[in-house]
N, C-alpha and C positions, 0 to 999 in steps of 0.2 A: 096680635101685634102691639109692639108699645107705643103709648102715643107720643115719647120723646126719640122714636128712631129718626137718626137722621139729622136730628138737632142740631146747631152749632152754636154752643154757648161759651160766648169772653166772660171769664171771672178776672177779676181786678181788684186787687186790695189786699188786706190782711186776714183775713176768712178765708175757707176755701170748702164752704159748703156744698156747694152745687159739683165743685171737684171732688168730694167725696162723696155724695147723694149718687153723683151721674157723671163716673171718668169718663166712659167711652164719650160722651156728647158732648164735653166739656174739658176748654185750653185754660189753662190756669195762668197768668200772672203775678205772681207773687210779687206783693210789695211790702211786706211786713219785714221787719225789721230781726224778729225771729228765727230760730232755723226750718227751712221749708219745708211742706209737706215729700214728697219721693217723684213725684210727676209733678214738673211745672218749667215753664220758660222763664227763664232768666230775663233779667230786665239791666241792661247795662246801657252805657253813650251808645256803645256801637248797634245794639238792637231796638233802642228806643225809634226811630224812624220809620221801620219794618211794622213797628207793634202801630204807631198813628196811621201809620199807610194804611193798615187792615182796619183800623177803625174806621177812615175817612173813606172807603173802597166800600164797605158795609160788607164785608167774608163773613161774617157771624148772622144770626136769626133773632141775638139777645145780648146783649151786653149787661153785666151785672158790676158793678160797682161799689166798695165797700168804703166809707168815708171814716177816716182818722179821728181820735178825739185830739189830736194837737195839729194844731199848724207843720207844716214841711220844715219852716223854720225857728221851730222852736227848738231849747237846747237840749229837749230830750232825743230829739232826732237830729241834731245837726253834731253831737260827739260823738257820735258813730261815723260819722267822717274820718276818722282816726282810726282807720284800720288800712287791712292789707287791701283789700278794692273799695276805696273812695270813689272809683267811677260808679259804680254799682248802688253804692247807696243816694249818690246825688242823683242817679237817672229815676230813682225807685221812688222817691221825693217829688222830683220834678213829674211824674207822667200823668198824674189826674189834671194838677195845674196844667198841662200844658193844652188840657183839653178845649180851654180857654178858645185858642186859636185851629180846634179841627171840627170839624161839623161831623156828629157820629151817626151816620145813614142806619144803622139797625136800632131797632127799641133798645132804649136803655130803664135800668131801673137800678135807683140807691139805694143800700142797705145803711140804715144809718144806726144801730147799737149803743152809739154815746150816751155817756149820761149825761150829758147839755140839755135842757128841756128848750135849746134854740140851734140856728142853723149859723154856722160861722160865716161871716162878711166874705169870706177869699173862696167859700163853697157853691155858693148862692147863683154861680152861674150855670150850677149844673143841673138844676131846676127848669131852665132851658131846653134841655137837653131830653129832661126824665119825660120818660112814660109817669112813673109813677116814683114818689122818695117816700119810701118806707122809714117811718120813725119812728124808735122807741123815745117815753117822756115827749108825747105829742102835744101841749098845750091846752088845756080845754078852750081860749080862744086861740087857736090855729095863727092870728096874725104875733102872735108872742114868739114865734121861731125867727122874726125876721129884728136886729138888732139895730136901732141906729145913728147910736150914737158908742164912743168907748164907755162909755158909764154904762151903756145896756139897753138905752132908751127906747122905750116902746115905739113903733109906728104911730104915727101921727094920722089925721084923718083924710087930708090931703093924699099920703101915700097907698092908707088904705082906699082910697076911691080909682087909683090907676089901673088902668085894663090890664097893663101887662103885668104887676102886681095878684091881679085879680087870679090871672092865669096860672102864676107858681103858686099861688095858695091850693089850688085843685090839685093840683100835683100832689100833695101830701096826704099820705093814708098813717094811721095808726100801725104798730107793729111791738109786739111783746117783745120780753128781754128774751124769753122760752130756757130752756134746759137742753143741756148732753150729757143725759145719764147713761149707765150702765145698759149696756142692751136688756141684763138681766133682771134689772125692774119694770122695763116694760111686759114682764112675763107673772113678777110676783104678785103670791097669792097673797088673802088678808090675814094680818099678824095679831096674835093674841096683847091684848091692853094691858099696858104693865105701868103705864104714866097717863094723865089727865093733858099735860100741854109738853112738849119738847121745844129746848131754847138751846139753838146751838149758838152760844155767844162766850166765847171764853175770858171776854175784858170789856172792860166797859171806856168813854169816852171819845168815841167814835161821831158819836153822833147825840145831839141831845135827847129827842125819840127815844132813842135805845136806852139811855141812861133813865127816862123817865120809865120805861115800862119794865126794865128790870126791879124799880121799887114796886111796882104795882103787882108784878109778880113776886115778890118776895112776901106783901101781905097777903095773896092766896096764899102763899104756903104754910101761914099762919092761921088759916082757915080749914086746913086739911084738905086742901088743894094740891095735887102729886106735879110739884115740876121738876123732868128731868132735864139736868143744863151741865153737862159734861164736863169733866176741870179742864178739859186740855181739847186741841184740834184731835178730830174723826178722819181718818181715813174714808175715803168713799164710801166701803161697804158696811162699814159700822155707823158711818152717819146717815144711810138710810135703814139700818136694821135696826137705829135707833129712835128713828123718826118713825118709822110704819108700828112703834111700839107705843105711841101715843094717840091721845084721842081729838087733839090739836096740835098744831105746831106752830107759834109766833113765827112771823117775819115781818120785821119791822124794816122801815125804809135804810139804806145804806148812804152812798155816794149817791147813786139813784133813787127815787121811789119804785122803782120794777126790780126783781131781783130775781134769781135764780131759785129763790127757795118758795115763793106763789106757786110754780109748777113742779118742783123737788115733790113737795110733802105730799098733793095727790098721787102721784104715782107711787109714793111708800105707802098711800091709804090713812093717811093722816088729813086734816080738812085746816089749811089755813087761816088762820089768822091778823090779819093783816089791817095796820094802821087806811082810810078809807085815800082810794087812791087822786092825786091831783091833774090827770092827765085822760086824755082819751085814749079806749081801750078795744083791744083787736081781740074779736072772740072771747068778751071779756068773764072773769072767774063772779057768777052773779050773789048777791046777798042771799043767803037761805039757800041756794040748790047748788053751791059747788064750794061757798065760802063764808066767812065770819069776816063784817067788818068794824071795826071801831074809830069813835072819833078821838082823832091825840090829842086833842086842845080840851075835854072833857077830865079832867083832872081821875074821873073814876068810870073812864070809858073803855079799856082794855079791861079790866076787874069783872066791871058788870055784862061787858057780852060774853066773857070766859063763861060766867055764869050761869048765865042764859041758857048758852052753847049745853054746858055737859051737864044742865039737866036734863036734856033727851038723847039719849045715847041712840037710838033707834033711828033717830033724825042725821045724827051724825054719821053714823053707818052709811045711809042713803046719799046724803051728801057728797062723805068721800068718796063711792062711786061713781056719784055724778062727776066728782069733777075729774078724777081719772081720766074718764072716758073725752071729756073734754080735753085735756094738755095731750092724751096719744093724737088726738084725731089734730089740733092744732098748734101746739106750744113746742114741741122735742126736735131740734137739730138731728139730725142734717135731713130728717125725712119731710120738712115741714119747705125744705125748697124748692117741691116741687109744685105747690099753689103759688107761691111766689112767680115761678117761671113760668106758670099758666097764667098770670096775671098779665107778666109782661108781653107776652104774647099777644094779650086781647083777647084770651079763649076763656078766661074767666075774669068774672066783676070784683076788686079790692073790696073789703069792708070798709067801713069810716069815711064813706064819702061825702062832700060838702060841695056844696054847688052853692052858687049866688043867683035870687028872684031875677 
């Protein structure tokens, strides 16, 4: 028998993981702004009521929750009001906020995704709320997610000593950005070496990171250092057939420090490379047994662990297995929802947990 027959899980938001992990157990909500997955209830004036009813009745066993990187009223979401159902995107806007004023009787738990390394002012009530708020860019001090002032200003120490304060801190666990590859990398075999490091970066000024470390790869290359960096965008299957054809793979930080490509390049059998990360970390990819890290403020800190790195190829080998096995067992959508949903539940313990003396 499964152990989720029978379940009743609210998904809510612009994900629809746990709807695609587990349709039979799982009502979808769609509030993305997107076109929707094929199963899901609509969320309009006329049935927003029905949907807080069931939340405030407690019909469900789990409430999962996915939080926006913009405000309801920002104007990337408020010109879409401009279509043919404006009722529909204003109820789809309004329904987390509204949660404000309904108390939700089943476990809830946030997925929060953004790349904020903090929690927005107009969210913070839902901490309240959480079993647990799952965060990718978690803060290595935890009280950095709470904002408060407009300029960004740190909690004070006053704020930090409040009990109830105290309490939304616990609530917060770590959570990776993870990957949705191909089903069929999670099957591939390991690929003969034809490059030393793979950069899939086709322009530069993005980011200064990135600007800095494509100079520094550029003097491996003047060492006889093999880096393959593709002139144009990779379709899926060519960007991991061409990643699993290296013996590292750069990923350097983006918009976010956590990116899709920390768990990409293991499952192509490639071993990461990555600037050292500033955040706390869920099932994390460790120095030496799954990854390569460098410091970026070391002018020749990407260079000299490249180096390090591929003079033990043998090491490398064992590594990207290691880490493989790690991103299947914890990093890949949409299979990874279901520790999640056991979390929420209280049938299992979250990693990253922080308690106060």
């Amino acid at each position: 028998m499964d152990e989720f027959d029978g379940l009743r899980v609210l998904e809510i938001g612009h994900f629809h993981y746990a709807k695609w992990r587990r349709p039979a157990e799982t009502t979808l909500i769609w509030c993305g702004m997107t076109a929707p997955p094929a199963e899901h209830q609509t969320v309009s004036l006329i049935t927003l009521p029905g949907i807080l009813w069931r939340l405030a009745a407690g019909r469900d066993d789990l409430v999962i929750i996915y939080v926006e990187q913009w405000a309801p009223w920002h104007w990337k979401h408020l010109r879409r009001l401009i279509s043919l159902r404006p009722d529909r995107v204003l109820a789809k806007l309004a329904l987390v906020q509204l949660l404000r004023f309904v108390r939700v009787r089943a476990p809830l738990i946030v997925i929060d995704l953004t790349e904020w390394g903090f929690i927005h002012r107009y969210n913070e009530f839902l901490l309240d709320q959480a079993r647990y708020w799952f965060k990718r860019e978690l803060p290595l001090d935890r009280w950095r997610v709470f904002r408060r002032s407009s300029g960004g200003g740190v909690p004070a120490t006053r704020f930090r000593r409040n009990s109830a304060n105290r309490r939304r801190l616990e609530t917060l666990r770590p959570l990776s950005l993870g990957c949705v590859p191909p089903r069929e990398a999670l099957a591939a075999a390991p690929r003969e070496k034809r490059a030393d490091i793979f950069v899939a970066l086709t322009g530069s000024g993005s980011a200064t990171l990135r600007d800095e470390g494509l100079r520094a790869l550029a003097a491996l290359c003047g060492e006889g250092v093999v880096v393959d960096r593709p002139a144009s965008r990779l379709d899926l299957a060519a960007y991991y057939e061409r990643m699993a054809g290296a013996w590292l793979t750069w990923s350097p930080y983006g918009f976010g420090a956590d990116c899709f490509r920390h768990y990409e390049a293991p499952l192509a059998g490639s071993v990461p490379l990555i600037p050292r990360l500033p955040f706390v970390r869920q099932y994390p990819l460790i120095e030496g047994v799954h990854c390569v890290y460098y410091d970026p403020d070391d002018p020749d800190g990407l260079a000299a662990a490249a180096r390090r790195a591929l003079a033990d190829k043998d090491r490398l080998r064992r590594m990207a297995a290691a880490a493989r096995e790690l991103v299947i067992a914890h990093h890949v959508w949409p299979d990874r929802i279901d520790a999640l949903i056991r979390m929420g539940l209280g049938r299992e313990d979250p990693p990253g947990a922080f308690a106060f003396d």
